[in-house]
Each structure stands twice: as C-alpha cells, then as structure tokens.
N, C-alpha and C positions, 0 to 999 in steps of 0.2 A: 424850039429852043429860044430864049432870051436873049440870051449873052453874044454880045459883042465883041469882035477878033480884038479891042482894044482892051475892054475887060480883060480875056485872056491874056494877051501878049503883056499885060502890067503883074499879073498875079502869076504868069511865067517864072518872072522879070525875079520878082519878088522870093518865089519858092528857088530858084537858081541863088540868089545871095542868101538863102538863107542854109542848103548843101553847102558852100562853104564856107559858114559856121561849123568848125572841128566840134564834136559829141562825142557821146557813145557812140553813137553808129558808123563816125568817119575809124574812134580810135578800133573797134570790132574789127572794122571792114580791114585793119591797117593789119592788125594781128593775124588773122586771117591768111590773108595775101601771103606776108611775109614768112608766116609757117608752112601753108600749104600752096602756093603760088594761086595763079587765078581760078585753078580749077575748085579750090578749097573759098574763094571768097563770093562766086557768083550765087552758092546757093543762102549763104546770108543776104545777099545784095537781095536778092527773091524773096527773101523772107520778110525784110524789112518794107519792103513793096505791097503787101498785103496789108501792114499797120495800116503805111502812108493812103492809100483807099480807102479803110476803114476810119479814121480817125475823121479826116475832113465831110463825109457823109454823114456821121453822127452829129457833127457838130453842128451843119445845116440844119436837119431834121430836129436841132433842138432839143434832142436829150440826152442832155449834161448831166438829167439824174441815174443814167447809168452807172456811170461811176461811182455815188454815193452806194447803190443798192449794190453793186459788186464791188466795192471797196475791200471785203476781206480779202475777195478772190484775188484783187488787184495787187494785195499785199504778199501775199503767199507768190504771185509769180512772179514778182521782186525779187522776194528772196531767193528762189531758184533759178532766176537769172546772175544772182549775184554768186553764189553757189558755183553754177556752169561755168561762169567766165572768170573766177575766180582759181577752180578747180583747173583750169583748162590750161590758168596762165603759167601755177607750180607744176603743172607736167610737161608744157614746153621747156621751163628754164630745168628740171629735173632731169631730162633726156633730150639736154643741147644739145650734145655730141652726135646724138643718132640720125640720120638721114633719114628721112621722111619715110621713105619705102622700105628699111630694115624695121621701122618701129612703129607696128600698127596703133600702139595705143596715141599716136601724136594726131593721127589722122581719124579713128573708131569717131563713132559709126558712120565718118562721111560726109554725104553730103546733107542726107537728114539733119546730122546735127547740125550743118552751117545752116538751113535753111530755119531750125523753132529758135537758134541761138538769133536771127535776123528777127525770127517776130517776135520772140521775148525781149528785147533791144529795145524792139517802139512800141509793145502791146503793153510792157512791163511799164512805162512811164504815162500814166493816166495825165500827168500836165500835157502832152500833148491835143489831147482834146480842147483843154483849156484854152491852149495856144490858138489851136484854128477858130475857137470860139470868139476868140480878139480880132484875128485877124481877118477871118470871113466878110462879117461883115463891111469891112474896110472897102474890098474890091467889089461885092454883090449884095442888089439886092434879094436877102435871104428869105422874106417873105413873099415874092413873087417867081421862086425858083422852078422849075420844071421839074420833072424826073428826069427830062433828058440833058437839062444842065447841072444835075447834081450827079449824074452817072460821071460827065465830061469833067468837070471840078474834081471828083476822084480819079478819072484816068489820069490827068495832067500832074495833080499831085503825087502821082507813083509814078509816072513815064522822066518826068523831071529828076530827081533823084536818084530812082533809077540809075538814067544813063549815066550823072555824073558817078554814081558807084561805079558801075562797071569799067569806067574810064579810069578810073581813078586805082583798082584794081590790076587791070590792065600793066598801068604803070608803076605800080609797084612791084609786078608781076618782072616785068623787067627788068629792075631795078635789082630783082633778087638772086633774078639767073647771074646777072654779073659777078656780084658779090659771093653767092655758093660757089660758082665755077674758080673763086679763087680761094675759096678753103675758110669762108669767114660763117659758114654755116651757124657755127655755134653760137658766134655772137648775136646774128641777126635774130638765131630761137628765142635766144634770151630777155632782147628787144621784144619781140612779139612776147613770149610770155609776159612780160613787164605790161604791156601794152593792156592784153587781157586781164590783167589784177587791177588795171586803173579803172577800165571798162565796168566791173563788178564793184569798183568801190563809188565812182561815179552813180553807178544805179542804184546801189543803195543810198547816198545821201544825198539828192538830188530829189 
C-alpha cells in the first residue's frame, strides 16, 4: 500500500463535509427514518454504501467510459428511481393517518426496498462518478495506485458516510418516537412523503 495516514485523514476530512452536503441521499434517508423509524432507514443507509464503493473504484481505474456505453441503462434507472420515490412519497401522504403496523402498504416489501431504493439513489446518478473523477485525483496519486489502496479508498468512501447515515437515522429515529407518541403521526407521514416526491424530483433533474 502507498497511501499515507495523511492522505487518508485529509480525503477522510473531505468525504465527512461532503455527507453534510443535504442530497437525495440525506433527503431519502430523511423520509425513510421519519415513516419507518430506524429500522426502515438502515437498509437504504446499506444500499447507498454499495454506490459509495463502487463509484470511487471506477473512477480510479479510469473508466469513465462506462457510463457513456451504459448511459441508456443509466437512464431507465433514473427513471425508476424517480418512479419509487415518487410513488412511495403519494402513498405515505395518502395513508397519513395509518400507523405504520396497521398499513403494510407504507412499509411493503421492507427492508428490500429500503436497501435497491439506497442503491438506486447513488447508482441512479452517474455524475457521481464524474465527481470522484475531480476529486480523486486531488488527494492521490492515481496512476501509482495499488490494489490494495484502491480496495482502502472504497472502504473509506462507504465506511464515512455510512456512519454519518446511520447516525444521522438514528436521530431522526428519535426525534420521531417523541413526536408519534404525541399524536402528530400524520403530519410527520406527510413530511416524509413530501420528502420522498422531492427526492424523485431531485433525481430526475439533476
């Protein structure tokens, strides 16, 4: 391995203020949380952890022409990201009233879906490649990279984020129990559904 704990500790540094930078993926994670408390947001948190790995090793390994050559595909699962969280955000505000546990269509199919709604989130937006494409280079040199510093530059990139997801979940998670336990259920769906229609409109014009 090449890289340097100062390397790291600045491309840390850097991937930390760039979680908080609000997205799709914070407002996902927000909706998420808020409709189905933590247990409803960690399998999106997981899913979007999978982009984050795959995104910054592409970008290393320099090909950027992926995207061009799967650009339809990249298109289509746009649109069915935009579709899902769209879809997802008029059936929370349709069935505010209903308590998570009397109304399985709030919660169907689960954690599945929080988990491809996470990777459709950061697979669905090919500028991210772009991005690490900018950025990579900033903190390493990419031409001298190992295998075993391009495996470490993906884990860091998903381990970072990550935690602030789940932390971040967490807290919302909180936040909710207070507010259900005093009868404001409907409004907070509402907010999440709202949430999830931005998340879908974000994806698609972005």
């Amino acid at each position: 391995m090449t890289l340097t704990l100062a390397q790291i500790a600045l491309y840390s540094g850097a991937l930390f203020v760039l979680f908080l930078t609000p997205g799709p993926v914070w407002l996902a994670l927000l909706a998420r949380s808020m409709s189905g408390g933590f247990a409803a947001a960690w399998p999106l948190a997981l899913g979007v952890t999978v982009g984050d790995m795959i995104w910054p090793a592409l970008a290393i390994l320099g090909v950027s022409w992926l995207v061009q050559e799967f650009s339809y595909f990249l298109i289509v699962l746009r649109w069915i990201a935009v579709a899902v969280f769209i879809g997802m955000g008029f059936l929370l505000i349709r069935h505010a009233d209903h308590k998570i546990s009397s109304d399985s269509r709030l919660t169907r199919p689960g954690k599945w879906a929080g988990f491809v709604a996470g990777l459709i989130v950061i697979i669905g937006n090919p500028k991210a490649i772009l991005f690490y494409m900018g950025i990579l280079p900033g903190f390493f040199p990419i031409a001298t990279m190992t295998s075993a510093d391009i495996a470490l530059v993906s884990l860091i990139s998903a381990i970072v984020p990550l935690t602030g997801n789940l932390i971040l979940a967490s807290f919302v998670d909180r936040i909710r129990s207070f507010v259900t336990s005093r009868g404001k259920l409907a409004r907070l769906n509402r907010i999440a559904g709202g949430l999830m229609i931005a998340v879908g409109v974000l994806i698609a014009f972005t």
